[in-house]
MIDRENLUM-473919 format. One line per 4 residues: number of its first residue (from 1); their letters; for each residue z, x, y of C-alpha. Coordinates in steps of 0.25 Angstrom, whole numbers, plus 2048, in hexadecimal, padded with zeros to 3 digits. Each point is the difference from the previous one (the first is absolute). Layout:
% MIDRENLUM-473919
NUM) a) Z:X:Y  ...
This chain:
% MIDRENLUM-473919
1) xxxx) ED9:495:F1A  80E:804:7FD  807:7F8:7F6  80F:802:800
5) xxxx) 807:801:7F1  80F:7FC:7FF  808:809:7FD  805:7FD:7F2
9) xxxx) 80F:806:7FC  80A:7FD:7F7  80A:7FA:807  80B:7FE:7F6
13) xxxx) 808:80B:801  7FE:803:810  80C:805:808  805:7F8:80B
17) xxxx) 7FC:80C:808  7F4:7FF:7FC  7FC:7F1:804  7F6:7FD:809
21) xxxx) 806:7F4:806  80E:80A:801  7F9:80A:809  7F9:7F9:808
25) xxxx) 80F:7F8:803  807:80B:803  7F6:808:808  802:7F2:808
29) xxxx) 80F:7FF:801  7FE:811:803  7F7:7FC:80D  809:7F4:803
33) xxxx) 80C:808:7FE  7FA:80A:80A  7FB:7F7:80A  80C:7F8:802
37) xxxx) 80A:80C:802  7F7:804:80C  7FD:7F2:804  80F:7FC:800
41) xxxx) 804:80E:806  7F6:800:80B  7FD:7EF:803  80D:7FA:7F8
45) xxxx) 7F6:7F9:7F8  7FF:7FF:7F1  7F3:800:7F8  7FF:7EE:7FF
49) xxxx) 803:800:810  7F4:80A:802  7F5:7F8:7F7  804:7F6:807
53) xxxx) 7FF:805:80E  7F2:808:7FB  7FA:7F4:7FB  801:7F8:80E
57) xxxx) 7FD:80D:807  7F2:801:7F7  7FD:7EF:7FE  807:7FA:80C
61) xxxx) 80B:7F2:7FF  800:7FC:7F3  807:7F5:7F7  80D:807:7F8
65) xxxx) 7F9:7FD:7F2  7F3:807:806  808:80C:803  809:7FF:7F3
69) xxxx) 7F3:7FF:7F7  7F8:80C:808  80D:809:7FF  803:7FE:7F0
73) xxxx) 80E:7FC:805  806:7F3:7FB  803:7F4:80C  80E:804:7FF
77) xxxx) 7FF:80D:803  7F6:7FD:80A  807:7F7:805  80B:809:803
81) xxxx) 7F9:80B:804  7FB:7F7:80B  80F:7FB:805  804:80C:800
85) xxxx) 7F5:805:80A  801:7F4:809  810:802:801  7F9:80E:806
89) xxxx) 7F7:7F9:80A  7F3:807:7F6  7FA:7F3:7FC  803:7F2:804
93) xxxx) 7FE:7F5:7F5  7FB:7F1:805  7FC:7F3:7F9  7F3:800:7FD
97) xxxx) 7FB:7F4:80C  7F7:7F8:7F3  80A:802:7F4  80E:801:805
101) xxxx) 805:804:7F2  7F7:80E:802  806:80B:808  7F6:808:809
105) xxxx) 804:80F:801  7FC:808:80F  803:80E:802  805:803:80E
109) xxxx) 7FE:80A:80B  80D:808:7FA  7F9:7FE:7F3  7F5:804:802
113) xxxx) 806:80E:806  80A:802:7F3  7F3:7FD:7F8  7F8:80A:809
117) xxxx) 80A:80B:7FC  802:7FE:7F2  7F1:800:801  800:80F:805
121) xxxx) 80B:802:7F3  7F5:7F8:7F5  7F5:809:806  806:80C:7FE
125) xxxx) 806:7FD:7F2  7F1:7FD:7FD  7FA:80B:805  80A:80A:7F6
129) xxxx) 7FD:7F7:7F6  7F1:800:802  801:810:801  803:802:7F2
133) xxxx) 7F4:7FB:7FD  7F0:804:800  7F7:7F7:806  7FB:7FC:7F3
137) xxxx) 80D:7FF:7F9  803:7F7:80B  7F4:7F7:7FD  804:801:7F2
141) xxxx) 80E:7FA:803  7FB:7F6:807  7F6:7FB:7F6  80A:800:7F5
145) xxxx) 80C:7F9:809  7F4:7F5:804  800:7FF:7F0  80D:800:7FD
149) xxxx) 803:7F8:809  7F6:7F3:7FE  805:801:7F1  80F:800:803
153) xxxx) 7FB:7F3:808  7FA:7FA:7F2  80D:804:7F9  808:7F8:80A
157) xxxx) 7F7:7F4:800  801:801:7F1  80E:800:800  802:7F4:809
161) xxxx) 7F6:7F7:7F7  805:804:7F3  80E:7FD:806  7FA:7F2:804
165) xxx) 7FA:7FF:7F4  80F:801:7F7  805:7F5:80A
């Protein structure tokens, strides 16, 4: 059975360079940064407009907060993101028939075509990305994103109860 030893560092003098949590942010506003040039260029649509549109496209009508919470995107910005795509005929918001407060999200048929393109556009981006790396590099990344991952989740709920807790 093979065990996994933390890898233990001093961290006391670490450049901000050099600070897992910093690379991993700025590999992602990198991606994000790239994406959105070509998704804006190409769709006229920016990066919280796309999650949106790629989350209805993958998990069908969803309530707002559904589709806030699954795309790491705060209501507001959600919220946004999903006027500005109904003023474009690509999603059309309704009260939700049992909670009138909720607001169910549906991509429409024109939706469903702009997401079908940026679709070709995320397929290709992931294809260059994926041939950088071996199969078992791949497997390697994934492992340690799935870990990164579910432990950046424990620091957040963490966060939130301590912040409960000084209340």
């Amino acid at each position: 059975m093979h065990t996994r030893k933390p890898v233990k560092a001093d961290t006391s003098d670490v450049p901000m360079d050099a600070l897992l949590a910093f690379r991993i942010a700025v590999l992602a506003q990198l991606l994000n940064r790239g994406i959105e040039v070509a998704l804006m260029h190409q769709l006229g649509l920016s990066v919280r407009q796309w999650r949106v549109l790629l989350y209805l496209a993958t998990y069908g009508d969803a309530p707002l907060q559904v589709i806030a919470d699954h795309t790491h995107l705060n209501k507001s910005q959600a919220s946004r993101a999903v006027s500005e795509l109904a003023a474009r005929k690509l999603v059309r918001p309704a009260s939700n028939p049992n909670d009138l407060r909720q607001v169910i999200v549906m991509l429409t048929p024109e939706g469903a075509a702009v997401q079908a393109d940026g679709q070709m556009l995320s397929q290709a981006r992931q294809q260059k990305l994926m041939s950088r790396l071996s199969s078992d590099e791949f497997q390697c990344l994934d492992k340690i994103l799935n870990v990164l991952t579910d432990e950046a989740r424990h620091f957040h709920a963490q966060a939130h109860e301590d912040e409960r807790a000084s209340k």
